[in-house]
C-alpha positions, 0 to 999 in steps of 0.5 A: 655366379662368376668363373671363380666359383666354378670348375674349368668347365663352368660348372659351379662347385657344390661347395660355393652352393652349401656356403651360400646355403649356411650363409642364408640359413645362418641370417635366418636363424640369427634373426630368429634368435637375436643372438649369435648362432653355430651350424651345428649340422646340415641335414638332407643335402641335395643338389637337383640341378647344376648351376653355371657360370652367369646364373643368377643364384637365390637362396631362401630360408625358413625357420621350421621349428625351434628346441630349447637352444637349437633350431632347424632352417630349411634352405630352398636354392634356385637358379636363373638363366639370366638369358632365358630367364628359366630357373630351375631348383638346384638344392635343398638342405635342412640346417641346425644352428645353436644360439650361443650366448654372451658367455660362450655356451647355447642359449635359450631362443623364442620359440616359432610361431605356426601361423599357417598350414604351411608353417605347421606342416614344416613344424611336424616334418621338423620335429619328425627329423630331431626325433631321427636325428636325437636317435642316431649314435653321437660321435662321427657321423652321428651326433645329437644335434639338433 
């Protein structure tokens, strides 16, 4: 991270970390999708750690299940002291992105293959959290999204 992307103290803004989170979770998604996507909510958003100036900053995305025209990503953020080499966990989010077709609307997406316990057990967590999201009252602070 570099000292435009922090505050005078070298603390890097949250926002420079949820940029590079919907940056990642969008390629992801797109690769996904083979088409154009929308974030269309972020879920779950927690930073656990700062990250300096100097760090060397790694995002990395999943695909943990899909709907008809939408689809969680789950981001994981780290960052390392290039000095020490010690990286530590500094954020985590859930992310919902919607495939957009040629004319401008959502369109269908292939659906995600479990393979392993691992994928399976992030497919269940995220029909868990659209059920909650499908739950909550649109409108601001709500939406069904998802």
């Amino acid at each position: 991270m570099l000292p435009s992307d922090a505050n005078p103290f070298g603390n890097v803004h949250g926002g420079e970390i949820v940029k590079l989170m919907d940056e990642c979770a969008g390629a992801a998604a797109a690769r996904h999708a083979r088409s154009r996507v929308v974030t269309a909510r972020i879920d779950e958003l927690s930073f656990t750690a700062p990250v300096y100036v100097g760090d060397l900053v790694t995002a990395r995305a999943s695909v943990n299940d899909v709907g008809r025209t939408s689809m969680e990503v789950g981001v994981r953020v780290e960052a390392e002291n290039t000095l020490t080499g010690k990286v530590v966990h500094v954020a985590s989010a859930y992310l919902v992105f919607v495939a957009i077709g040629e004319d401008g609307h959502p369109a269908a997406i292939p659906p995600v293959a479990a393979e392993t316990d691992d994928d399976r057990r992030r497919m269940a967590a995220a029909k868990e959290r659209r059920a909650t999201r499908l739950r909550r009252p649109t409108g601001p602070g709500g939406g069904a999204a998802g």
